[in-house]
Backbone bond lengths (Angstrom), bond angles and torsions (degrees), N, CA, C in turn:
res aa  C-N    CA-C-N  psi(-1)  N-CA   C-N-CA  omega(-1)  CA-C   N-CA-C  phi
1 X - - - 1.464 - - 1.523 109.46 -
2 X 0.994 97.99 129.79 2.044 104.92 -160.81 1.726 94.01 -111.19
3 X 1.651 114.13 121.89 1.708 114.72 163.34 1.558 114.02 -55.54
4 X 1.421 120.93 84.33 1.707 108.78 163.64 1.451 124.53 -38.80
5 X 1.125 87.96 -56.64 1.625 97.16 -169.79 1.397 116.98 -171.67
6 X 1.615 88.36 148.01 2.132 96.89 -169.04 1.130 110.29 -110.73
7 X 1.249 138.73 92.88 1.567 127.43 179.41 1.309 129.33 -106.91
8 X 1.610 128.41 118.74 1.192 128.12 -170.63 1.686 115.17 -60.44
9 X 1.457 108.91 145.95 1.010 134.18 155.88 1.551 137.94 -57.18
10 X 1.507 124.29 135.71 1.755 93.43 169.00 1.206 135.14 -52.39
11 X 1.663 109.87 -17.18 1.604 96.94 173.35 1.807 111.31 -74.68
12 X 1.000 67.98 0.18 1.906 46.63 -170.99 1.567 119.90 96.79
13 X 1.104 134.75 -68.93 1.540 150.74 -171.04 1.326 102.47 -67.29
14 X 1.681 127.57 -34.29 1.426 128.19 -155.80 1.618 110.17 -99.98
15 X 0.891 148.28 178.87 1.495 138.35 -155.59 1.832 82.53 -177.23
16 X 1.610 129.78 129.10 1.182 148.32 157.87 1.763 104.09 -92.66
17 X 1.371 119.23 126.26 1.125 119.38 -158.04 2.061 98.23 -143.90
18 X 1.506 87.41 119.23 1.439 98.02 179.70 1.340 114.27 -113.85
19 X 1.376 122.31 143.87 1.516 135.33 177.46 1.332 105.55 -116.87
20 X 1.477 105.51 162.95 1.572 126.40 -171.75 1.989 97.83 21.11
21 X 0.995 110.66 49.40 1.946 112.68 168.75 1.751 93.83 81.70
22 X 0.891 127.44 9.84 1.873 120.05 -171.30 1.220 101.21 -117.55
23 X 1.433 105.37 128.86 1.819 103.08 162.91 0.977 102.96 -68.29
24 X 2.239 114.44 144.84 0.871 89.84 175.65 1.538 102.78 -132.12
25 X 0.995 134.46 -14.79 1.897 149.52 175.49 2.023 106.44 -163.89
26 X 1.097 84.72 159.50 1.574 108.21 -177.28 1.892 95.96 -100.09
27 X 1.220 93.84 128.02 1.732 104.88 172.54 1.341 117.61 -144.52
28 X 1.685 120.35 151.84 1.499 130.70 -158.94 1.604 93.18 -89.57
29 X 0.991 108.68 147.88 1.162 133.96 178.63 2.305 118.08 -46.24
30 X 1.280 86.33 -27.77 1.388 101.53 -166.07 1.687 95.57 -95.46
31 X 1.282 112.08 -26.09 1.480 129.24 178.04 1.592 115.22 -72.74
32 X 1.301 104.40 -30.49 1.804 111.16 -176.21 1.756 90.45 -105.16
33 X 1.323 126.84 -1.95 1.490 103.33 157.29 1.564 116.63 -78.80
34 X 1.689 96.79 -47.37 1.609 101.24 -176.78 1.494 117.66 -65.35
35 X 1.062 122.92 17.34 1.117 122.33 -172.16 2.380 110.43 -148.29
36 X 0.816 74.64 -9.08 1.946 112.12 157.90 1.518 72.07 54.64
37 X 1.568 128.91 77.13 1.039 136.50 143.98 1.751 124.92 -55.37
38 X 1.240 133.85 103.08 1.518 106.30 177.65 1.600 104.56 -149.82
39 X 0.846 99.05 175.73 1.805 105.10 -166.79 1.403 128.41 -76.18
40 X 0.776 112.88 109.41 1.704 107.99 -155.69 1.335 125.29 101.77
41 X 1.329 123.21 -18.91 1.065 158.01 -159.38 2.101 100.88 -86.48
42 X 1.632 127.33 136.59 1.243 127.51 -163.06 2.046 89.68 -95.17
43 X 1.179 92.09 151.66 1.716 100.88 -165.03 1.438 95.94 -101.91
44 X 1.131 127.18 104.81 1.747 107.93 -175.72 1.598 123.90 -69.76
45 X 1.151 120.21 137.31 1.632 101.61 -164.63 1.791 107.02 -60.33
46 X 1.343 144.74 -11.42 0.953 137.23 159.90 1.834 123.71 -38.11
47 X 0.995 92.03 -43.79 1.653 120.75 -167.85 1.313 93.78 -64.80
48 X 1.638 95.63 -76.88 1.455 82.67 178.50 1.601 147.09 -78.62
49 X 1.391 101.63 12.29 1.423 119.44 160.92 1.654 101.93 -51.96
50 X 1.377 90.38 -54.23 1.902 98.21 -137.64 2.188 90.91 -77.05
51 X 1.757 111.67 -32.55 1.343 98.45 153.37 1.380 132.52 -31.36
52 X 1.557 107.25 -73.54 1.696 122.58 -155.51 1.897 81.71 -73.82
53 X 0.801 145.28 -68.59 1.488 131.07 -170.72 1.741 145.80 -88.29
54 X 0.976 105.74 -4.03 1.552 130.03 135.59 1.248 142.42 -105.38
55 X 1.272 122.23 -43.41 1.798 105.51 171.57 1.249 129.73 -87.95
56 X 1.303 112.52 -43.46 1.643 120.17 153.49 1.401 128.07 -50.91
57 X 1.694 116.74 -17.28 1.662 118.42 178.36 1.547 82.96 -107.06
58 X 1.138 131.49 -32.45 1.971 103.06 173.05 1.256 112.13 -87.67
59 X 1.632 120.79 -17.23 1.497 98.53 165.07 1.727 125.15 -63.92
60 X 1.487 100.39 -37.60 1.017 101.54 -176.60 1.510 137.25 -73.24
61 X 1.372 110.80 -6.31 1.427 123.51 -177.76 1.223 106.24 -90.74
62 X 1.590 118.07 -41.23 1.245 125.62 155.14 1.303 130.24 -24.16
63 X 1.550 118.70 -75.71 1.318 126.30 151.58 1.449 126.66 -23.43
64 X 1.342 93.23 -41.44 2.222 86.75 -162.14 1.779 89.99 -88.70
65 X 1.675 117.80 -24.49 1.335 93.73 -164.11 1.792 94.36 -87.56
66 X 1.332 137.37 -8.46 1.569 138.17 130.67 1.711 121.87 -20.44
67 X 1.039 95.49 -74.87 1.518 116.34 160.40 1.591 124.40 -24.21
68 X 1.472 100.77 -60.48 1.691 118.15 -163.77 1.590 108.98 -101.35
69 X 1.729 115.84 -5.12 0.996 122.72 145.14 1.976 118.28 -52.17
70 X 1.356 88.50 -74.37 1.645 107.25 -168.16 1.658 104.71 -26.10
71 X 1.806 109.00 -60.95 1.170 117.09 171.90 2.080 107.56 -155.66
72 X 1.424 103.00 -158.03 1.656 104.35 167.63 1.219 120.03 -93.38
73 X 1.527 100.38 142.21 1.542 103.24 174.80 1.492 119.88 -122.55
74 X 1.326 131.16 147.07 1.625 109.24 170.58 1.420 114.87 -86.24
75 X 1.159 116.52 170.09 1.497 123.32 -174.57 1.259 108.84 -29.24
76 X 1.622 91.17 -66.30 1.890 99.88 -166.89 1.577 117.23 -51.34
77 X 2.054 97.58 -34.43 1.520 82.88 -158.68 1.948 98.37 -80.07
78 X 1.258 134.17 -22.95 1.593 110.56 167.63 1.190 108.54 -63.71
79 X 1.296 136.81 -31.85 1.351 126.50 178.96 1.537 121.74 -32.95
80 X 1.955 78.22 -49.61 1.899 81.40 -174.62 1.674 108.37 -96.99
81 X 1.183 103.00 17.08 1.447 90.81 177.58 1.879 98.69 -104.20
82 X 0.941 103.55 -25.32 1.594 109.21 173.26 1.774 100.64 -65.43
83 X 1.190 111.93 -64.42 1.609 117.10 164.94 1.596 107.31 -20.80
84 X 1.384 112.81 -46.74 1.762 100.52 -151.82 1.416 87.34 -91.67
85 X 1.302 131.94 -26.41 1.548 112.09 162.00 1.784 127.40 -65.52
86 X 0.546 107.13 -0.02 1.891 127.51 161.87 1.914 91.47 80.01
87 X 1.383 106.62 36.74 1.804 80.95 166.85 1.685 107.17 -93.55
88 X 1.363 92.47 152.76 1.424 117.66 169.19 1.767 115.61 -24.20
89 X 1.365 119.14 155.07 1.446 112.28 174.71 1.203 127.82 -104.97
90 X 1.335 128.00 21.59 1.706 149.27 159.99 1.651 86.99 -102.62
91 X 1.611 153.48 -73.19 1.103 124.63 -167.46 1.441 117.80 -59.39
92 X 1.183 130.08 -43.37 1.766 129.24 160.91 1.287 119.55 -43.83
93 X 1.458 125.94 -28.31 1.292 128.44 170.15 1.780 107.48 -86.43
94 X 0.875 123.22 -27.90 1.461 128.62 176.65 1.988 108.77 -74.68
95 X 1.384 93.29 -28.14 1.666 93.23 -164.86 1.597 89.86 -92.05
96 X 1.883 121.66 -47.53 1.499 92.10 169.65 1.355 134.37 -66.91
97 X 1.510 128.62 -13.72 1.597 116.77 151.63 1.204 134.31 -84.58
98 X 1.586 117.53 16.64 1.353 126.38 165.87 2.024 96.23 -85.78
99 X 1.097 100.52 -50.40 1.699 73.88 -169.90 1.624 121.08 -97.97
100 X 1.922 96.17 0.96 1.281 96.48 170.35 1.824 107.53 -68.48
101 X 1.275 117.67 -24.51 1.776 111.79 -167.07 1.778 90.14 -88.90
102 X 1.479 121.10 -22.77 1.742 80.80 154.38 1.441 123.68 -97.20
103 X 0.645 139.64 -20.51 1.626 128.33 141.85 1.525 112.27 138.28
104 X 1.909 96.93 32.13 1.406 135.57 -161.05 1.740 95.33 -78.28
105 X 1.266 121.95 -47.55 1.319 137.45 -175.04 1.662 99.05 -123.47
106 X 2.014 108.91 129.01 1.225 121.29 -155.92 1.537 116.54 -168.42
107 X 1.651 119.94 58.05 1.794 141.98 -146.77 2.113 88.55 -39.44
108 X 1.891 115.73 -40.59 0.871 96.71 -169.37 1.737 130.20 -71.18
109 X 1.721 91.94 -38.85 1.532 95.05 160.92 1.346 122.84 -50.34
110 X 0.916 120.29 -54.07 1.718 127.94 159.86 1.163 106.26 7.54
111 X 1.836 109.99 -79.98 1.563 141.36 -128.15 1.335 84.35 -96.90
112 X 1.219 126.58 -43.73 1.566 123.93 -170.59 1.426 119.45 -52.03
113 X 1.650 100.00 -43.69 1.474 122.21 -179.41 1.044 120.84 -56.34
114 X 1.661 102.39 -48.19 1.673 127.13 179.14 1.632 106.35 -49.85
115 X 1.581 98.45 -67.62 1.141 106.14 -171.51 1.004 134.16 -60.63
116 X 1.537 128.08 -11.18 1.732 145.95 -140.13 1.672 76.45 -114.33
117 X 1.242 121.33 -60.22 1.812 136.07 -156.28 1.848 93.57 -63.83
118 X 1.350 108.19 -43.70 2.043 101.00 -169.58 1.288 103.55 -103.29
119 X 1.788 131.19 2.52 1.160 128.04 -158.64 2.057 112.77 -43.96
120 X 1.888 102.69 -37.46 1.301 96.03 -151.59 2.030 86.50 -119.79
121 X 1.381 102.04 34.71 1.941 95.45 -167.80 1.675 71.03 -128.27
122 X 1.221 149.80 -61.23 1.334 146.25 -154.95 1.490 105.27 -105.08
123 X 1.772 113.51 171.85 1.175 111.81 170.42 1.704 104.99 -110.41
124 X 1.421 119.94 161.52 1.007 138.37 170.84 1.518 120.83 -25.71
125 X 1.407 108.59 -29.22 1.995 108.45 -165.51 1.952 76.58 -105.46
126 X 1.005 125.62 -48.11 1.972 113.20 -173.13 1.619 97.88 -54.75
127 X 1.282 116.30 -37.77 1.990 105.87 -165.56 1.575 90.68 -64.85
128 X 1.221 117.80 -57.99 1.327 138.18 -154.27 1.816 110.26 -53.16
129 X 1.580 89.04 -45.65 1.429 98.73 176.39 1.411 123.93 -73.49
130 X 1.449 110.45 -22.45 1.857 116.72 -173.62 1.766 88.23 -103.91
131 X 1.128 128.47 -10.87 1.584 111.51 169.58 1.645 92.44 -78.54
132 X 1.155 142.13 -56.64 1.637 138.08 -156.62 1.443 95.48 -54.23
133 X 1.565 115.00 -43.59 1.925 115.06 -150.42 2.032 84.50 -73.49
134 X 1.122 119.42 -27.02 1.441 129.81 -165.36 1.432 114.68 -55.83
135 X 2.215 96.44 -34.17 1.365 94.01 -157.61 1.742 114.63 120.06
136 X 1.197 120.91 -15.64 1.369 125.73 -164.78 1.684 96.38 -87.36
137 X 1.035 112.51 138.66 1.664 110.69 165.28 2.072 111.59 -73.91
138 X 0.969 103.08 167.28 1.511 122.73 175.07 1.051 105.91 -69.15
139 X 1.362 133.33 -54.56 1.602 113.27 -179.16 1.212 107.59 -82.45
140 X 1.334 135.19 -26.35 1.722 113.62 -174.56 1.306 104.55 -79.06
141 X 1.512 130.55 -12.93 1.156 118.86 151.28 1.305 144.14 -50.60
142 X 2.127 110.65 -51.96 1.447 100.44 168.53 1.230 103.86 -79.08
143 X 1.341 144.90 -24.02 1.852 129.73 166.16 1.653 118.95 -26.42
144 X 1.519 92.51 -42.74 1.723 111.35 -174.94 1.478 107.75 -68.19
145 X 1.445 106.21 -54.86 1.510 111.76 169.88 1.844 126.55 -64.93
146 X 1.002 125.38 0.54 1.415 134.53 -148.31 2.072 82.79 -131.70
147 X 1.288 109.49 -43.13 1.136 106.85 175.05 1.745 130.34 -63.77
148 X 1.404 96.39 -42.67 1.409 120.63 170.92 1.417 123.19 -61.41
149 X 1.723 94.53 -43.96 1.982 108.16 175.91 1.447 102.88 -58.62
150 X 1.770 128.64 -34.85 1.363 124.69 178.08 1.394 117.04 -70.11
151 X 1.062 123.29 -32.23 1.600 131.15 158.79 1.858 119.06 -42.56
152 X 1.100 95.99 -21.53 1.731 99.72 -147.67 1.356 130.15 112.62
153 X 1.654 113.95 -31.21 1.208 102.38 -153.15 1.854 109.45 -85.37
154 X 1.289 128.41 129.72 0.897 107.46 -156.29 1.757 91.39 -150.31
155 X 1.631 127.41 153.06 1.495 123.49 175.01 1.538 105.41 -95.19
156 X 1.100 104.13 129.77 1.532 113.15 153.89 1.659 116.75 -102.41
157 X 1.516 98.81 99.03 1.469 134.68 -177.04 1.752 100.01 -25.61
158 X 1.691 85.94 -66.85 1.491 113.43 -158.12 1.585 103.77 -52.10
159 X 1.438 114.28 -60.49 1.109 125.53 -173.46 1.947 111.38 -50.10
160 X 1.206 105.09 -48.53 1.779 123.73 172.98 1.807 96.94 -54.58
161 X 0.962 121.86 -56.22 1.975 115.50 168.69 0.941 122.02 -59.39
162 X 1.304 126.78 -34.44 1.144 137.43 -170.11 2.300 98.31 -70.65
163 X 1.215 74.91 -44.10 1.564 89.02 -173.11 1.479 126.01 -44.18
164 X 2.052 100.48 -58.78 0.829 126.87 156.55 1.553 145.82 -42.52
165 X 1.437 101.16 -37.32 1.330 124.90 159.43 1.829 117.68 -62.32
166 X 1.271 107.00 -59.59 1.161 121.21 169.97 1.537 117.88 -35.13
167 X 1.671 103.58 -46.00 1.345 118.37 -175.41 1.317 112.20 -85.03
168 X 1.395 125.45 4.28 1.718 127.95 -152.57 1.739 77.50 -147.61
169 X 1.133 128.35 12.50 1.517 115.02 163.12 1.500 109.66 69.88
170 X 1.281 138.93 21.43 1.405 109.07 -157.79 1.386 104.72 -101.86
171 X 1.127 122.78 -172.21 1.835 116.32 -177.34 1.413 106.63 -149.01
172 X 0.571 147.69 102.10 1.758 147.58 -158.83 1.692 107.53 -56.61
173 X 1.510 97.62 -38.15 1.807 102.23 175.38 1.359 116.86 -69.93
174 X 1.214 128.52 -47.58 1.380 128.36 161.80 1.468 151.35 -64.48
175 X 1.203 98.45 -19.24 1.340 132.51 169.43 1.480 120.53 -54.80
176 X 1.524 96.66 104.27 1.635 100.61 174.91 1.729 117.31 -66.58
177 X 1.453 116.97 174.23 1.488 112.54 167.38 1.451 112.42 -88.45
178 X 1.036 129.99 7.00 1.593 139.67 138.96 1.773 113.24 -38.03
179 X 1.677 88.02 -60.61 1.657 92.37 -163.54 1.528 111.67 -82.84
180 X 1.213 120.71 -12.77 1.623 143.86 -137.61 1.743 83.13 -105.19
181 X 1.180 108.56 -47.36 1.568 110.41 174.63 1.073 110.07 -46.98
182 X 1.350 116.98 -76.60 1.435 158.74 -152.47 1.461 114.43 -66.47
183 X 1.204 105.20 -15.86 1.455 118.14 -178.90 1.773 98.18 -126.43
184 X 1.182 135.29 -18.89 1.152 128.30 158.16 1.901 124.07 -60.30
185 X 1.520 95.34 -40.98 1.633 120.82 179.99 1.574 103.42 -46.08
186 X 1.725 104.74 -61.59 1.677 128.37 -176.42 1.185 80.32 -51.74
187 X 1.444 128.14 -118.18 1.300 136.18 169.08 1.497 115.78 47.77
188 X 1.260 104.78 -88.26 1.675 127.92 177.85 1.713 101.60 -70.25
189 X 0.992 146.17 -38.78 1.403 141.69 165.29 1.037 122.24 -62.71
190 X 1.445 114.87 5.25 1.563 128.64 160.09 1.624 126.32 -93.95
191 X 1.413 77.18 -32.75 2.029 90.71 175.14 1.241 105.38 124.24
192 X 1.811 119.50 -2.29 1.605 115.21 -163.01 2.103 98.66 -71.68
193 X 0.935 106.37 158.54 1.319 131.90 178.28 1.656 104.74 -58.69
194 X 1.086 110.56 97.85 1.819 119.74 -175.81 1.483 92.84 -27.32
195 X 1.807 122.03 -69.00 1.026 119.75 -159.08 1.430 135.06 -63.10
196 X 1.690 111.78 -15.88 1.406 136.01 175.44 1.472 95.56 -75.56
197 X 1.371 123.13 -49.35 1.583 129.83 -171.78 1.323 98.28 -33.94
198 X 1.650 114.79 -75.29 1.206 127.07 -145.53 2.126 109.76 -80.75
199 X 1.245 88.37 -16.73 1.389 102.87 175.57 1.764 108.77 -64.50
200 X 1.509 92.91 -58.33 1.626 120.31 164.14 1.633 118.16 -31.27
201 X 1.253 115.08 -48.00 1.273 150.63 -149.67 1.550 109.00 -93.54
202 X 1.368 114.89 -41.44 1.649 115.57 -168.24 1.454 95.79 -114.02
């Protein structure tokens, strides 16, 4: 395995390092001495044993449990935040089941959180839709929601239109079919229930 080429990073400290023409991991500077990384230079497969399965799987667990301190993440999104640090995809898969088996990273806790925090500010199809773009699957989503309805916690649609209206001035008596549209359209581009809309509405 032959060093193509070493190219620094904006930080500065990190060095992107390709073999036989392939990128192949990002390494610290103090890491490509101890390991007499250099350009042009033959990579012994030892070396890179002890890379791809020790420093890159403890850097990387490191990181996400950094990460999952700060705040929560769903699967996908450390995935891709591990991604944008350029490690390998056997150590990213190793670092999300290191803190998924302590129960550090958890898509359903996630959704619960999500959902519990916007239950009565959003409707049901907006939570639903920014948990999917997040990364959350479809069923651990309604699990999350189905879980919460046993709690109590539950949206009243009507009351959330009602709200909205209130806040958008509208009056049901005055209201031309100009506005009746126009405020039905909003309405439904929220996720509210066509049929509550128009109920809402007249």
């Amino acid at each position: 395995m032959l060093v193509t080429q070493i190219a620094g990073t904006s930080s500065g400290a990190r060095f992107r390092i390709s073999i036989d023409g392939q990128f192949a991991f990002v390494l610290y500077r103090g890491e490509m001495r101890n390991l007499h990384i250099e350009e042009g230079r033959e990579l012994p497969e030892e070396s890179y044993r002890q890379i791809m399965t020790q420093i890159l799987p403890k850097r990387a667990k490191l990181r996400s449990m950094n990460l999952l301190q700060a705040r929560d993440y769903t699967r996908k999104q450390l995935e891709d935040k591990l991604r944008q640090g350029d490690y390998p995809e056997a150590c990213i898969e190793e670092a999300i089941a290191y803190v998924a088996s302590y129960g550090y990273l958890d898509d359903g806790r996630y959704a619960r959180n999500y959902i519990e925090y916007r239950l009565q500010s959003k409707t049901r199809a907006q939570i639903e839709a920014e948990l999917q773009r997040k990364g959350v699957a479809r069923d651990v989503i309604r699990e999350a929601f189905d879980e919460l309805e046993k709690t109590g916690a539950v949206q009243d649609e009507a009351e959330m239109i009602r709200a909205l209206l209130d806040k958008r001035k509208y009056c049901a008596d005055t209201a031309d079919a100009k506005e009746r549209q126009r405020m039905y359209g909003y309405l439904c581009r929220r996720g509210f229930s066509p049929e509550l809309v128009r109920k809402a509405l007249s």
